[in-house]
C-alpha positions in Angstrom: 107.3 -9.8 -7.4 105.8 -8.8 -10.4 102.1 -7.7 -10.5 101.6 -7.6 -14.3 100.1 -10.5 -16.0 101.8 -13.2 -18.2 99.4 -12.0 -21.1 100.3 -8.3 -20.9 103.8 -9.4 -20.3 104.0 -11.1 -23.8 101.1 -8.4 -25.0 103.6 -5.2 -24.3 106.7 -6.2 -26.5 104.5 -7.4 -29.1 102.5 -4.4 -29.4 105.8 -2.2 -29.7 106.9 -4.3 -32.8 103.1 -4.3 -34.3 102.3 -0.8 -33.5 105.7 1.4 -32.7 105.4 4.4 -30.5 105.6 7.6 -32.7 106.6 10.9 -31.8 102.7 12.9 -31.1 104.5 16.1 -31.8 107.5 15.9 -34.3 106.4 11.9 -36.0 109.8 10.4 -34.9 110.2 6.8 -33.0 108.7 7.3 -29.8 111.0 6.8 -26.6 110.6 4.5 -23.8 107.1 3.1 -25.0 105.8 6.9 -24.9 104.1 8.5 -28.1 107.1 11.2 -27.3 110.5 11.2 -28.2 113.4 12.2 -26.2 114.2 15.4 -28.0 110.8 16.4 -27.7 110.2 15.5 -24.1 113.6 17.2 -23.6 111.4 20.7 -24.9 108.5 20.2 -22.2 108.0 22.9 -20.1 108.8 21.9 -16.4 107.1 23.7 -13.3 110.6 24.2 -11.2 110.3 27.4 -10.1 106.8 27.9 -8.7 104.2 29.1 -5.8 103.8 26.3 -2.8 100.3 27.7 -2.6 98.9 28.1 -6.4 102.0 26.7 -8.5 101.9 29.5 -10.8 105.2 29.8 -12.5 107.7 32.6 -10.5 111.4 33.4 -11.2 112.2 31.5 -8.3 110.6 29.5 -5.9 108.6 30.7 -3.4 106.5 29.7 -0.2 103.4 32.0 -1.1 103.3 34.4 -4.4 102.2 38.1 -4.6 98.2 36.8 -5.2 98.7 34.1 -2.6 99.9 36.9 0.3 96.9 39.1 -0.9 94.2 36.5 -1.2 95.3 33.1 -0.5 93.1 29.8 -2.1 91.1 28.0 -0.4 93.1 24.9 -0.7 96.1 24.4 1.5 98.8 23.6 -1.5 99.1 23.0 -4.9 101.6 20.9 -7.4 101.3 21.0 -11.1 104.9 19.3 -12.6 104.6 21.5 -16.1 104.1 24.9 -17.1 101.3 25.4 -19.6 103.2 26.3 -22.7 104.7 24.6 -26.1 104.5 21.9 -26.5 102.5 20.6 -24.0 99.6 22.4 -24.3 99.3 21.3 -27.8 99.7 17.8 -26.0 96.4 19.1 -23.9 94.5 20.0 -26.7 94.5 17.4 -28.8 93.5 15.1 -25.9 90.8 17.3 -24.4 88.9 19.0 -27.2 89.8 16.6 -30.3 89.6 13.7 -28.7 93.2 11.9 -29.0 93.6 9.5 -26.3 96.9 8.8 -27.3 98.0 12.0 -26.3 95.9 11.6 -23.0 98.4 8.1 -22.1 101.3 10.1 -23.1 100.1 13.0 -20.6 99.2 10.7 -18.2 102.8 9.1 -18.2 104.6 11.8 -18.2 102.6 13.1 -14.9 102.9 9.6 -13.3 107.1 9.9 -14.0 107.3 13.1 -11.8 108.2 13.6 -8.4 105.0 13.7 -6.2 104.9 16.0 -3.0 105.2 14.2 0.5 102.9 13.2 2.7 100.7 12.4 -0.1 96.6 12.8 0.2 94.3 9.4 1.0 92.9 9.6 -1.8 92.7 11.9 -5.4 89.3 13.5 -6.7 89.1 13.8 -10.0 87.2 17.1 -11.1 83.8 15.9 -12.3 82.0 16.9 -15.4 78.1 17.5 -15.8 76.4 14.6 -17.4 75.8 16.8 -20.4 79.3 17.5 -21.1 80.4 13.8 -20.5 78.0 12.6 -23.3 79.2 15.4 -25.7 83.2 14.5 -25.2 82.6 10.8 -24.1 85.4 11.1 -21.5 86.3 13.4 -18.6 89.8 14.3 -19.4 90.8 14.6 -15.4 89.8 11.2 -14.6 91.1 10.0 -17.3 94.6 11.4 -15.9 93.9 10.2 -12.9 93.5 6.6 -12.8 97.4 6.1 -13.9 98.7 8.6 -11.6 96.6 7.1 -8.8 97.8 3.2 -9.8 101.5 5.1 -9.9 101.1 6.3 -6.8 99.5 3.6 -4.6 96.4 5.9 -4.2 93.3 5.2 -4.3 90.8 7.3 -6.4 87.2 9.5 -5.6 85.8 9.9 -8.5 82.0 10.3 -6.8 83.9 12.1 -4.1 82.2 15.2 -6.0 79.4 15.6 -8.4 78.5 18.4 -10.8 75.1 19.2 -10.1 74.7 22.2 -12.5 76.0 22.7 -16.3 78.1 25.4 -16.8 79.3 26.9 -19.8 83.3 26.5 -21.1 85.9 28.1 -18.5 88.0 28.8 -21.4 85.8 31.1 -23.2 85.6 33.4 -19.8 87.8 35.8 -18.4 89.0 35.3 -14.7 85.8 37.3 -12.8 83.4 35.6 -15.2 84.7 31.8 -14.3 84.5 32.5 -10.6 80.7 33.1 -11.5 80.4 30.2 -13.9 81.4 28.0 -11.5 79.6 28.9 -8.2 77.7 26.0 -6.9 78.3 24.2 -9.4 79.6 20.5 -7.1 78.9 19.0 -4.5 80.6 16.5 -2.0 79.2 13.0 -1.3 77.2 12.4 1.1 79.8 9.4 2.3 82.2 10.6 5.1 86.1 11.9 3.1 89.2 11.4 4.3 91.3 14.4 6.0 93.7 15.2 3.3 92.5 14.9 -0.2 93.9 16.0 -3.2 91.6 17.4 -6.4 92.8 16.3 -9.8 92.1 18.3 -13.2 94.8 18.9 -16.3 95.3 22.4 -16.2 94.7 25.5 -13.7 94.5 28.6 -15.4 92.8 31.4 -13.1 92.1 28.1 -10.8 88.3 28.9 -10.1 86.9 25.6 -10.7 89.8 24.2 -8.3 88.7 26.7 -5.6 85.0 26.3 -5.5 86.0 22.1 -5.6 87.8 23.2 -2.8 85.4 24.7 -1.2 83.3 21.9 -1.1 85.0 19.6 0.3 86.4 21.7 3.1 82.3 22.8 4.0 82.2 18.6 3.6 84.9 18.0 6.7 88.0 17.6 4.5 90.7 19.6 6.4 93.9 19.7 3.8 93.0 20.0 0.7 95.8 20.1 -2.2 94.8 20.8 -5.9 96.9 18.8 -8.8 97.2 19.7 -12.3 99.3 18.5 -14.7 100.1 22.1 -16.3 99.6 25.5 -14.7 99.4 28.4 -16.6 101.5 31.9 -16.0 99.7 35.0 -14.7 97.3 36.5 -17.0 
């Protein structure tokens, strides 16, 4: 049985002959009621080859990579469905520093169409951003990922499950030593009791220091498995 309205039933086909998807990246007819068509979907960098532990890209995949072995995160494992590269990075930037939502639903679908890891968490916690930086953008771009991904996925969603209690400046302005710095006690975990396996939600890792001191958090909170999802990871730096 169908849980979608009668109004968004007749609303949906409607809107596609009114406003037709088009392509975010090349301007063609969009495909499958995505802002994306299929040759350009076709050109998105998939995450197939990867590290259980981080997700960063390998040449093949692999339980723990070279960093992991030496120094392994403090969550327990990670899953991130596309590399961070053309085009979908352009994809990211456009919805997380200029403010094109469309591109965020696009992202947001394309995440909710891949392959989730089994068992999944109770619940996803979306990265939080400082009050500050939420009035400046007017969105947080992870939880804004997050709510289709959790209705996708049966889940339910955290998003108090962590707060930012102290403004930090932009991760992507630092190098990797620098970010670990930036972020250090920088969240903290509710004060209401989590579930055992949780799973933190932001759109890209890159050196994944934000991820780890989230991490942290919640495993000093009770959590004990804690997974970190991204929609992109980036390669070694």
């Amino acid at each position: 049985m169908s849980c979608v309205s009668a109004p968004m039933r007749v609303w949906r086909p409607l809107r596609r002959m009114l406003l037709p998807a088009r392509c975010l990246l090349c301007g063609a007819p969009g495909d499958a009621d995505r802002d994306l068509c299929a040759a350009c979907a076709a050109e998105l960098p998939r995450n197939a080859a990867c590290c259980a532990r981080c997700a960063i890209p390998l040449p093949a995949p692999a339980a723990l990579c070279g960093a992991c072995q030496r120094r392994p995160p403090p969550w327990d494992a990670a899953w991130a469905p596309f590399r961070y590269a053309w085009p979908l990075d352009h994809l990211v930037t456009r919805f997380k520093f200029g403010g094109n939502l469309a591109a965020g639903r696009t992202l947001a679908m394309l995440w909710a169409a891949a392959a989730a890891p089994a068992p999944l968490p109770a619940c996803l916690v979306p990265v939080p951003l400082h009050a500050q930086r939420l009035r400046t953008r007017g969105y947080n771009q992870a939880l804004e990922l997050a709510q289709p991904l959790a209705r996708a996925l049966g889940l339910p969603l955290a998003p108090r499950a962590l707060r930012r209690v102290r403004a930090t400046g932009a991760q992507s302005e630092l190098g990797a030593v620098a970010r670990r710095r930036n972020v250090r006690g920088a969240f903290a975990a509710a004060d209401a009791q989590l579930p055992a396996h949780v799973a933190v939600l932001d759109d890209v890792a890159t050196t994944g220091a934000t991820l780890a001191e989230c991490a942290r958090v919640l495993k000093r909170a009770g959590v004990a498995r804690v997974e970190v999802w991204t929609l992109a990871r980036a390669a070694a730096p």
